[in-house]
N, C-alpha and C positions, 0 to 999 in steps of 0.2 A: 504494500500500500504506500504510495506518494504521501510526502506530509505536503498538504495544501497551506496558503498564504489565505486565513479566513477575511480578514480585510478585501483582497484582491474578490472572492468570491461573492464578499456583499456587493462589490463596485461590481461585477457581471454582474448578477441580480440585477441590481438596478438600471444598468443600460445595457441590459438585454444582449451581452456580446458574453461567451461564453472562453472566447480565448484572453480572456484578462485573470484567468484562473493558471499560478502560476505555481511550482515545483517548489523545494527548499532545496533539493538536490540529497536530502536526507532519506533514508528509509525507514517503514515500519514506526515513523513519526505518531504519535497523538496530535488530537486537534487543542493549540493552543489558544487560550484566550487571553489577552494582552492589553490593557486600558491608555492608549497612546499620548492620551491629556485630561488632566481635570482641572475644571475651572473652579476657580479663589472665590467667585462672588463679586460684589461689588463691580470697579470698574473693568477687570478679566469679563465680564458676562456670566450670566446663570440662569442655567435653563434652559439647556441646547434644544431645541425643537424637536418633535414628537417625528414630523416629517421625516428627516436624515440628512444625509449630505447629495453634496455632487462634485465629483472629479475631475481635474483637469486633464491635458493629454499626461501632461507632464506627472500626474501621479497627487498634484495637490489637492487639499480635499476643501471646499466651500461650505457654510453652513453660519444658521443664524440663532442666537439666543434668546427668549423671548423675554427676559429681564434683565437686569444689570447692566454696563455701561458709563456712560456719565451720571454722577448720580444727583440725588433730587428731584430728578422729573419723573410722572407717573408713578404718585405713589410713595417718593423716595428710596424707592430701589432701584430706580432707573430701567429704560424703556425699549430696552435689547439692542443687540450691536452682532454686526455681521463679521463674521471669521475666516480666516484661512491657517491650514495646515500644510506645513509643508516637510513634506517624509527626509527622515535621516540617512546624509552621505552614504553615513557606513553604516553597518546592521550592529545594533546595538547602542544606538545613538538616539537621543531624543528626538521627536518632531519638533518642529518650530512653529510656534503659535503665534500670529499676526491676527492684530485688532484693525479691520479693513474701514469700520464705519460704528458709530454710536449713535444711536435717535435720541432725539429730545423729546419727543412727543407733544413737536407745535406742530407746525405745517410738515416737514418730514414725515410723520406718525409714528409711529411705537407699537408693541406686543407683535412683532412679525414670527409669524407661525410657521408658513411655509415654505417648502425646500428653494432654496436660489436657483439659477441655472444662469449658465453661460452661453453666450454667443460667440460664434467664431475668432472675433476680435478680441474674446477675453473680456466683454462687459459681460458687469455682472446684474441680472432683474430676481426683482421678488415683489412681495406687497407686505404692507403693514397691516396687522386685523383693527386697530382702532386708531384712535387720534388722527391729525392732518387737521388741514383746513375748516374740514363740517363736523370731525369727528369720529370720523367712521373708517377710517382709512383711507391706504393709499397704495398705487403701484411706482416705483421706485427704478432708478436702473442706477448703478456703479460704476464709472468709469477706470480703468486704472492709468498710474499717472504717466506722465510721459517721459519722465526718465526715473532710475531706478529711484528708491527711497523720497521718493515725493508723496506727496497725499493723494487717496482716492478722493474722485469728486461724486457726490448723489444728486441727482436729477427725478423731481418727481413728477413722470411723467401725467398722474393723473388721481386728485381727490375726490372721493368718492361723496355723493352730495349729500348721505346721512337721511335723515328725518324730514326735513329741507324742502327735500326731491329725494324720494322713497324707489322711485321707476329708476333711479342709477341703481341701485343695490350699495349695501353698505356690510361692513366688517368681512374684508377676503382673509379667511383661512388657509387658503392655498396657495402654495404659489404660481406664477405662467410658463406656459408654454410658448414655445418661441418657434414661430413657425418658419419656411425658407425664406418667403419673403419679407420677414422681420416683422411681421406681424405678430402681438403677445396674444393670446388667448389665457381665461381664467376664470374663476367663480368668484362670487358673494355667496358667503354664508344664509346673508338676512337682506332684504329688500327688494326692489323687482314689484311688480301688481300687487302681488297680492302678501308683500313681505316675507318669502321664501327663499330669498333665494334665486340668484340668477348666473346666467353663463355669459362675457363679453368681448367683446373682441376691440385689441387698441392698435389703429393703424399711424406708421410712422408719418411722419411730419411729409407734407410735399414739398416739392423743391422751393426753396428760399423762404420756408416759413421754419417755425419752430414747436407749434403745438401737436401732440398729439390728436388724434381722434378717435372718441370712446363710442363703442357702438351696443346693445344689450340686444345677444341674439336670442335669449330666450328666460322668461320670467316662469319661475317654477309658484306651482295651485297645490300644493300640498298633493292632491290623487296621481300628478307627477314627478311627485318629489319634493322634499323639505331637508334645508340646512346643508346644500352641497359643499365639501368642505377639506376634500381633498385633491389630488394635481391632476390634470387633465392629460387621459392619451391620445392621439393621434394616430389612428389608424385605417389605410384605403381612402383617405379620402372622408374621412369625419371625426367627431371629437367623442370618447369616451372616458363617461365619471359617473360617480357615484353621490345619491343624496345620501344621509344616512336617518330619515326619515320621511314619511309621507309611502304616496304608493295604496295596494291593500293592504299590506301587511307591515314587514319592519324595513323602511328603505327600500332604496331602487339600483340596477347602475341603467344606463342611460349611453344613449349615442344622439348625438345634435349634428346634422350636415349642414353645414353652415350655408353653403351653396343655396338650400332649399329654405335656409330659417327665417329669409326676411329681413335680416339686419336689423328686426327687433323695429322699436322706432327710430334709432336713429341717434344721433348725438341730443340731450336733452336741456334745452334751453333754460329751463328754471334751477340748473346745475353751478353757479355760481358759488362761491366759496362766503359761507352764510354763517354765522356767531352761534352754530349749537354747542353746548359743553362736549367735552371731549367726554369717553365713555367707557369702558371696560367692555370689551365681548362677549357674548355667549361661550362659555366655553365647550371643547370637543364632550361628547357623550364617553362615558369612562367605557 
């Protein structure tokens, strides 16, 4: 029997490539389990997200804390901060833990639950599940800097209009998916018609402007689903996720072709960034 690299095997699991499962070159190995980092609390971050990570080519691992950071805001424990790992030279060497980004929980937002992901370029997106603008969140992108040991930049591509404007949806649990054409696809928890929940889609900026454009392809009724709140896949040509409520019985998973969804109404005018208090989430069902 091979001694397998269990790290390497979670990282296939998760992007579906099964040649990232690699040898130790030992035999007759156990399977070891091995704790690479743990976080101090406070400005370290606390509270790695339920989601997981995401890997770079190069082996680094991404991921976000949903408390801790700079501290004082939200709560005074501060309002989570986005991570990288980066794997040790040599075997038996520590990882190196970089603090990429800290929320405040103003217009930024805070409590980010769901997993990052990268784009070819090496930005990094996710979303906040609460605070921002109206309170309700936000989707986010990280640029990295342009020469080594500079600051990453956040960009927030888009505030979710809370209570305000209910038809945006508000608090994303999940994080986006990023499509070829750069397009992010992702959920709201809570909002949408009939406050359940919706699926959206944010198209990049056209040439010589700089705003995104937030599109809601489709508004979950409870008989189709409640509180969708995990990451979206991409398959053939449509989007599959899961609510974890609604439905006839306990939850749903779901496919939406975007092609045939209508684009939903449309970017929503009464979406302006409007004085509601910031908010705490719903949180996941245990």
């Amino acid at each position: 029997m091979r001694a397998v690299n269990y790290l390497a095997v979670s990282a296939a699991v998760l992007l579906g490539d099964p040649s990232l499962i690699v040898a130790s070159g030992a035999t007759n190995a156990q399977p070891r389990h091995e704790a690479i980092y743990s976080f101090e609390g406070g400005r370290d971050g606390e509270a790695p997200s339920l989601s997981g990570l995401t890997a770079d080519d190069a082996g680094d691992l991404y991921g976000v804390t949903v408390s801790g950071g700079v501290p004082g805001g939200c709560g005074g424990d501060g309002c989570g901060t986005i991570f990288r790992l980066v794997p040790p030279a040599a075997n038996g060497a520590r990882w190196a833990k970089e603090t990429l980004y800290s929320f405040s929980g103003g217009a930024d937002g805070g409590d980010p639950y769901g997993k990052p992901l990268l784009d070819p370029l090496g930005n990094v997106y996710g979303t906040a599940g609460a605070y921002g603008a109206s309170g309700s969140g936000t989707v986010w992108k990280l640029s990295p800097p342009a020469a080594p040991g500079g600051a990453w930049t956040q960009q927030i591509l888009h505030a979710f209009g809370g209570f305000a404007c209910g038809l945006d949806g508000r608090e994303p649990h999940a994080g986006v998916l990023v499509g070829r054409n750069g397009h992010l696809f992702g959920t709201t928890a809570k909002g949408g018609a009939a406050d359940d929940g919706t699926v959206f889609e944010l198209s990049p900026p056209a040439p010589g402007r700089t705003t995104w454009t937030k599109q809601v392809l489709h508004s979950f009724g409870l008989t189709d689903g409640d509180f969708p709140s995990r990451e979206l896949v991409a398959s053939r040509g449509a989007l599959f996720g899961t609510a974890a409520y609604g439905g006839p019985g306990g939850g749903i998973v779901f496919r939406l072709d975007p092609a045939e969804s209508g684009a939903g109404p449309g970017p929503i005018p009464c979406c302006t960034p409007s004085p509601v208090p910031a908010r705490a989430p719903r949180r996941l069902p245990a």
